[in-house]
C-alpha positions in Angstrom: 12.8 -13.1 6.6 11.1 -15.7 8.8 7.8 -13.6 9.1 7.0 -13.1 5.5 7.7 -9.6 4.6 10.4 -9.5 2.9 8.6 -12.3 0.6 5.8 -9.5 0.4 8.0 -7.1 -0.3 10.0 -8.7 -2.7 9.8 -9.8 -6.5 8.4 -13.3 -6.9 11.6 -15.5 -5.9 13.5 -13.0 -4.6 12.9 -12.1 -1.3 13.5 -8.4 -0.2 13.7 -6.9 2.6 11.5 -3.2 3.1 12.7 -0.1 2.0 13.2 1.3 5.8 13.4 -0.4 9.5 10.1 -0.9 9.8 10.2 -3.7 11.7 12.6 -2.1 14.7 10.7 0.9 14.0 7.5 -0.9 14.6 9.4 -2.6 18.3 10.0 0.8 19.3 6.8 1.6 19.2 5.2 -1.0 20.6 7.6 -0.9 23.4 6.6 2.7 24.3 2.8 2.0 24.4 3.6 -0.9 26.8 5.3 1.1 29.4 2.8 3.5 28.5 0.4 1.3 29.8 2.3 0.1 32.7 2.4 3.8 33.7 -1.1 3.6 33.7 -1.4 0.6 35.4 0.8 1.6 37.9 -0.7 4.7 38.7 -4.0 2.8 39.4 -2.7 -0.1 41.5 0.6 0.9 42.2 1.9 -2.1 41.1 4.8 -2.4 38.0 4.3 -4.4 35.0 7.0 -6.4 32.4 6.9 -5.4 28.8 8.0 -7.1 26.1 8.5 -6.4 22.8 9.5 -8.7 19.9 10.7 -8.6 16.4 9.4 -11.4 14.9 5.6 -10.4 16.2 5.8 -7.3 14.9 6.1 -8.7 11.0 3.6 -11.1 11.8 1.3 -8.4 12.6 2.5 -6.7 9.5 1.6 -9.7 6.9 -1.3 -10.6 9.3 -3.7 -9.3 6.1 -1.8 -11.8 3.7 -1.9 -14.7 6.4 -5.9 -13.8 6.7 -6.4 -13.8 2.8 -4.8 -17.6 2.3 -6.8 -19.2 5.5 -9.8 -17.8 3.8 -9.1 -18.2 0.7 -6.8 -21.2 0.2 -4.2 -18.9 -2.1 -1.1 -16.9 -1.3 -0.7 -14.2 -1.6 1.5 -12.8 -4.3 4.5 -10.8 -3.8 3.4 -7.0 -4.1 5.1 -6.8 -7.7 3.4 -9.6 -8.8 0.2 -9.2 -7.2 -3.0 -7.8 -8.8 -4.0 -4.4 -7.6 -7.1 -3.4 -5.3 -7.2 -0.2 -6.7 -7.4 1.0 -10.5 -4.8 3.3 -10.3 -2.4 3.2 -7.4 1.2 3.4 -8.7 4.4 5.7 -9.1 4.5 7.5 -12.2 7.6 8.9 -14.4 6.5 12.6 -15.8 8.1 15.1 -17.3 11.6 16.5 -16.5 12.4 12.6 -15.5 10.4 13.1 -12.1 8.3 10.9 -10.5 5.2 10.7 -9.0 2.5 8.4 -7.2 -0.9 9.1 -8.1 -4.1 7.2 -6.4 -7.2 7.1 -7.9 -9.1 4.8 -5.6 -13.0 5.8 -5.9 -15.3 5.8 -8.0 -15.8 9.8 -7.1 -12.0 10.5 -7.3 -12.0 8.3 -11.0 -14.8 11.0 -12.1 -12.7 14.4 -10.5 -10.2 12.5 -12.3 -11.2 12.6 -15.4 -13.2 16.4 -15.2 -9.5 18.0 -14.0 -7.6 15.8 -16.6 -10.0 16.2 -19.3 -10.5 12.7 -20.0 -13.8 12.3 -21.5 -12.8 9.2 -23.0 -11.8 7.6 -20.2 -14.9 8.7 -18.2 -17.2 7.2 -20.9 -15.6 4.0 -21.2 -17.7 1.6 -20.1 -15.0 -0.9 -19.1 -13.8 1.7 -16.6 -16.6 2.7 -14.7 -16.1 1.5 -11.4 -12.9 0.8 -9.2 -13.6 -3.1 -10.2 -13.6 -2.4 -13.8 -10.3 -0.6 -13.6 -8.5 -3.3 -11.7 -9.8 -5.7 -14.8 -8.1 -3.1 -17.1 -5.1 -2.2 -15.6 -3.6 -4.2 -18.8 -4.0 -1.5 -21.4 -5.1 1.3 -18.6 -2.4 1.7 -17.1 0.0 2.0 -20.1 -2.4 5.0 -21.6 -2.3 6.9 -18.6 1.3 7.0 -17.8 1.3 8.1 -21.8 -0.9 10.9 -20.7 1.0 11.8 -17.3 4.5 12.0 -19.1 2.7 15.9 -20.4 2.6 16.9 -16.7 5.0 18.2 -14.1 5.1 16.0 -10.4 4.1 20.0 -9.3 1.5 20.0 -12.1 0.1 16.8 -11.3 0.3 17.4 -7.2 -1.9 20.9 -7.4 
């Protein structure tokens, strides 16, 4: 909680912490690369080393981005619910048969694969939607229309 993630994570106000252990997860990890590197400096010099490994470092390094985007910018970051997306489409979507899917469309190129597979020559000629900018802008009334449109499809459909 200290380190900001679970404010990331969570909805504005209520803090939550992330879905899995990321954080321990994360210690582990960090842990084995130090005494992989001790190995390493061992075998060299033949002298030990002393890892360390700490919790709270670890979500620092996590929200780092965040941290970087206020001492630029002077803002905080919203939480991720409550934040405005970098990508036009970049969500989980409900389909048919009640399943779910996340579907990224993140380029330009992908937005115009996109619409060719899908069919969506209306959405390809919209001038308000043709770059990744322009979507984020119109994620309002975008967003809305598309999951519309995805409710058609199967998550097996939409994955081929």
């Amino acid at each position: 909680m200290t380190g900001g993630l679970a404010y990331m994570t969570g909805r504005p106000g209520d803090p939550l912490r992330a879905g899995t252990s990321v954080n321990d997860i994360m210690g582990g990890l960090f842990g084995a690369m130090g005494v992989m590197a001790a190995l390493a400096e061992r075998e060299k010099t033949g002298l030990g080393q002393e890892i360390q490994s700490a919790l709270f470092e670890n979500n620092v390094f996590l929200v780092a981005q965040h941290m970087m985007q206020y001492a630029v910018t002077g803002k905080a970051v919203a939480p991720m619910p409550a934040r405005i997306s970098a990508w036009g489409v970049y969500d989980v979507f409900e389909v048919k048969n009640n399943e779910q899917i996340f579907l990224s469309v993140v380029t330009d190129t992908a937005w115009e694969i996109f619409c060719r597979v899908f069919d969506f020559k209306d959405l390809k000629a919209d001038t308000r939607l043709q770059t990744n900018n322009d979507r984020v802008m119109q994620r309002d009334w975008m967003m809305p229309l598309l999951r519309e449109r995805m409710l058609h499809f199967t998550a097996k459909e939409l994955a081929q």
